[in-house]
N, C-alpha and C positions, 0 to 999 in steps of 0.2 A: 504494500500500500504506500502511495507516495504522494503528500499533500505539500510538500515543497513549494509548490508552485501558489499557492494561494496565500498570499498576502496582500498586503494594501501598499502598494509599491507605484511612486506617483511616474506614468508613464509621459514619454514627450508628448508637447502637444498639447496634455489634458489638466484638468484643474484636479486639485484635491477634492472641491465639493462633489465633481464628478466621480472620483473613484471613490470617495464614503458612501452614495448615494447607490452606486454598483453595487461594491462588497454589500451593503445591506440587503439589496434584491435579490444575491442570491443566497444572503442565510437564510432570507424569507424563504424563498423556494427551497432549498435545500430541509430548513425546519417544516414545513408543510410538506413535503412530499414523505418524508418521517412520519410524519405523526401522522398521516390519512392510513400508509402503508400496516402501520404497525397497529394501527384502529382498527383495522380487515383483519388483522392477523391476530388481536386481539380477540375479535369476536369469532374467530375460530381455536384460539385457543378455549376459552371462554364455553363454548358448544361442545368440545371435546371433554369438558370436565362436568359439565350436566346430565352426559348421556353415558350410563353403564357399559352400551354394546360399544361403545369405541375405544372403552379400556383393555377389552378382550382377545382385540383384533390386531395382531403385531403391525398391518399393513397402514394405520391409522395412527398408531403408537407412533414410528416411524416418520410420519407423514408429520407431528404436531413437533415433532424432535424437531425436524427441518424448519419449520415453522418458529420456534421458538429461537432454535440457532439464528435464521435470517436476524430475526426482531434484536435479539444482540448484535448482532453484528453490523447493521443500519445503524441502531443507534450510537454504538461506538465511534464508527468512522465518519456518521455526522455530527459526534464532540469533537470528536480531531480536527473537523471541516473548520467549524465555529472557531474551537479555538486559535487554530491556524492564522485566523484573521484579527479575534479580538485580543489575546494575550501576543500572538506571533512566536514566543519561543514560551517554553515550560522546565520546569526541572525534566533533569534526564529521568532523576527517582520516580519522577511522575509520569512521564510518558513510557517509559519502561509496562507500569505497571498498564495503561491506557493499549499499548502495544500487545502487549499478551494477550489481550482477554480478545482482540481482532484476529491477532493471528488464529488463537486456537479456534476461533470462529469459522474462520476463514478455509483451516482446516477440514474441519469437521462435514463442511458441504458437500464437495468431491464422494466423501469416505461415503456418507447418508444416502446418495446418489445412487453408489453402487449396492448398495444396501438391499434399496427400496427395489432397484429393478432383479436382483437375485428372490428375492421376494416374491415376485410376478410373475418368475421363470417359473420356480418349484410350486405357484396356484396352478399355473395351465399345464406345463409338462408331467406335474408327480402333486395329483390331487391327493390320492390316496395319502400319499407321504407327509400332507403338505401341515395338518394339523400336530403331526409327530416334528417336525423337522422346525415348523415355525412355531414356538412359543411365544406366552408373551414373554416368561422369566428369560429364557436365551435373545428376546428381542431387547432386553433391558440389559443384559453382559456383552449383548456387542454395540451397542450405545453409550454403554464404561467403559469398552476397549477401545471405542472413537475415540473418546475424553482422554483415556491412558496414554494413545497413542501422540496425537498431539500433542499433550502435554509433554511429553518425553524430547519432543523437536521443541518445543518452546523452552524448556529444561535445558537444552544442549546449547543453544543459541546463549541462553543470562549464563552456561556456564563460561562457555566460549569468552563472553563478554567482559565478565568477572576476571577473565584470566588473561587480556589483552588490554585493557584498560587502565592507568593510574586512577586512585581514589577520587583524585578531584575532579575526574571527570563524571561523577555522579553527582557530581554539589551545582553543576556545572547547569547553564539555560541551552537551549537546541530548539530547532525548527523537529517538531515531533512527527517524522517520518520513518519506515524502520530502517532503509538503508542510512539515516545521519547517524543510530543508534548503533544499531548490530551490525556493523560497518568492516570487521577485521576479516580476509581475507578467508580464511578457513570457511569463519560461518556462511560466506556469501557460497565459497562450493557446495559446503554443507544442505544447504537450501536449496541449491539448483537441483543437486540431485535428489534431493528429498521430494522438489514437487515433480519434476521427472517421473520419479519411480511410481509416486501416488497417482500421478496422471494415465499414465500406459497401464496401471494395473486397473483404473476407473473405467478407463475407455477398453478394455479388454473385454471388464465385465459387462459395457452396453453392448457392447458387438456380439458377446457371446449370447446373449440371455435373448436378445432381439434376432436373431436367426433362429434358434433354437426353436423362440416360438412361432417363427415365421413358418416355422417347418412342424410346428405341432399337428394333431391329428385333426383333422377336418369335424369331425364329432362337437369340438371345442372351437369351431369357428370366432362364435361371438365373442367370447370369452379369451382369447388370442388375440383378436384384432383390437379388443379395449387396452389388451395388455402390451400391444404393441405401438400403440397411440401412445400409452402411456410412458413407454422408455422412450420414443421418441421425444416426448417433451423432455424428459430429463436429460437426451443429449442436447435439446437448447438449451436448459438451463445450465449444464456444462459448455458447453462452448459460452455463455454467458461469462462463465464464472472463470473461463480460462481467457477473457477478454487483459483481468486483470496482470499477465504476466506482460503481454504483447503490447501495453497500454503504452508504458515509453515510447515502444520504436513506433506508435501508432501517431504520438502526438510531435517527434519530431519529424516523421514525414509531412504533417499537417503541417508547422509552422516555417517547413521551407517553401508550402503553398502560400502563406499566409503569416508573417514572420509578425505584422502588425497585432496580429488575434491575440498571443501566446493566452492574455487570461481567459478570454471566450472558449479556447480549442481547450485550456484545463477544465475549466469548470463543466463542458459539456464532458470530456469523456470520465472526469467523477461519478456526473450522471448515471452518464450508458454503464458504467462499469461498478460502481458501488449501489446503486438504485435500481434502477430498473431490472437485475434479475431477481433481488426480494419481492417483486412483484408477480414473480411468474408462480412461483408456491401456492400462493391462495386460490390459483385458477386452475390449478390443476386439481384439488380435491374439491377446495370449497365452489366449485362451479360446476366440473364435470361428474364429480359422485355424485349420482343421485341423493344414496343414504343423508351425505354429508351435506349437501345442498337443500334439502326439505328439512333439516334440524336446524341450519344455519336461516332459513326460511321464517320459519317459526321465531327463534329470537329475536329478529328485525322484527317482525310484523308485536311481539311483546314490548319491545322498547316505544314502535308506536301508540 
């Protein structure tokens, strides 16, 4: 995640009233599309905790994990957005701690991803199996092995950091981005290869699971094609989510079109790339499940 780029920095040309008057339009936007996003996902969290049958169901269980993950991780990397502009630097001690709890978020999506569509594969391919194989208690230890696993890369990174750092550079202020923090050369490979490996093993699992049932038995038509609609969306919101690697080389091809934009082409590919896939979660259950959609139904029409 890299918010560098967003400060109140007076460009040629233009006045300061002008760039106070920017920066504030787009915390507004940025705080509003937060808070509506996470209102939807609220009231799916929310729906998920009134109704018994969606405690039982590992494929729902799952579904609210990602959902809840999203909601952390929006609102995390819209404090970093804000603060970015309004404080401009932070203690390191405090962006550190701000930093983790994104990364592990950040993590966690890919993993959830392959998750939900191994999930989908053992409904249509191995029905019989599928009550035995999916539980809820095994859907809740591999939802502590996300959280383990991450945690262990975020663990390795403050150790890395700890051990390449002088003390003062924790007393020390920083533009709170992860590459100005966990910056020492090890960690940077350390991380390349870590999302690497995460990634080929995510995209393995949509490749596999989505043939497989392309190729399931025709008996289970229906029941395949939802299933395969369904990984399909999750390889958008993976390539969504893997926007955020390619996001640099994305915005310095932009500003060799347009060298003038630099804060427009940041703050839009923020957008495209920390927003707008938190949005994709709620339309895939809370829209296309039925189940999910006539209880989420119901709540709205109580609030009315």
């Amino acid at each position: 995640m890299n918010l560098s780029s967003f400060n109140i920095s007076v460009e040629a040309g233009r006045k300061p009233e002008e760039e106070l008057r920017e920066a504030l339009l787009k915390n507004l936007i940025v705080s509003g599309l937060c808070i509506s996003i996470n209102y939807i996902n609220g009231v799916l969290v929310h729906t998920f905790r009134k109704h018994q049958i969606f405690y039982s169901n590992p494929r729902y269980i799952l579904f609210i994990h990602l959902v809840m993950n999203d909601m952390i991780q929006l609102m995390q990397t819209s404090v970093l957005f804000i603060l970015s502009y309004v404080l401009q630097t932070v203690s390191v001690s405090v962006c550190i701690v701000l930093l983790m709890v994104a990364i592990l978020t950040t993590f966690n999506t890919p993993v959830n991803l392959a998750v939900m569509a191994a999930e989908c594969y053992i409904a249509v391919c191995m029905p019989l199996r599928h009550a035995q194989i999916c539980t809820v208690r095994k859907t809740y230890v591999l939802i502590g092995l996300m959280w383990a696993a991450s945690g262990l890369s975020v663990l390795l990174d403050l150790l890395l950091l700890l051990a390449a750092e002088p003390l003062q550079f924790f007393h020390s202020r920083v533009w709170c981005f992860r590459d100005n923090v966990f910056r020492n050369k090890q960690g940077l490979e350390k991380r390349t290869a870590a999302n690497i490996l995460c990634l080929v093993l995510v995209w393995f699992t949509l490749f596999f699971t989505y043939f497989r049932i392309l190729f399931a038995a025709k008996g289970a038509a229906a029941d395949s094609g939802k299933a395969r609609n369904t990984i399909l969306l999750h390889g958008f919101q993976l390539l969504l989510t893997m926007l955020n690697y390619v996001r640099p080389l994305v915005e310095q091809a932009l500003l060799l079109l347009w060298p003038n934009d630099h804060a427009h082409i940041v703050f839009a590919s923020f957008v495209m790339v920390q927003i707008v896939p938190r949005f994709v979660s709620p339309i895939i259950y809370g829209l296309r499940d039925p189940t999910f959609r006539k209880c989420v139904r119901g709540h709205l029409l109580e609030l009315d």
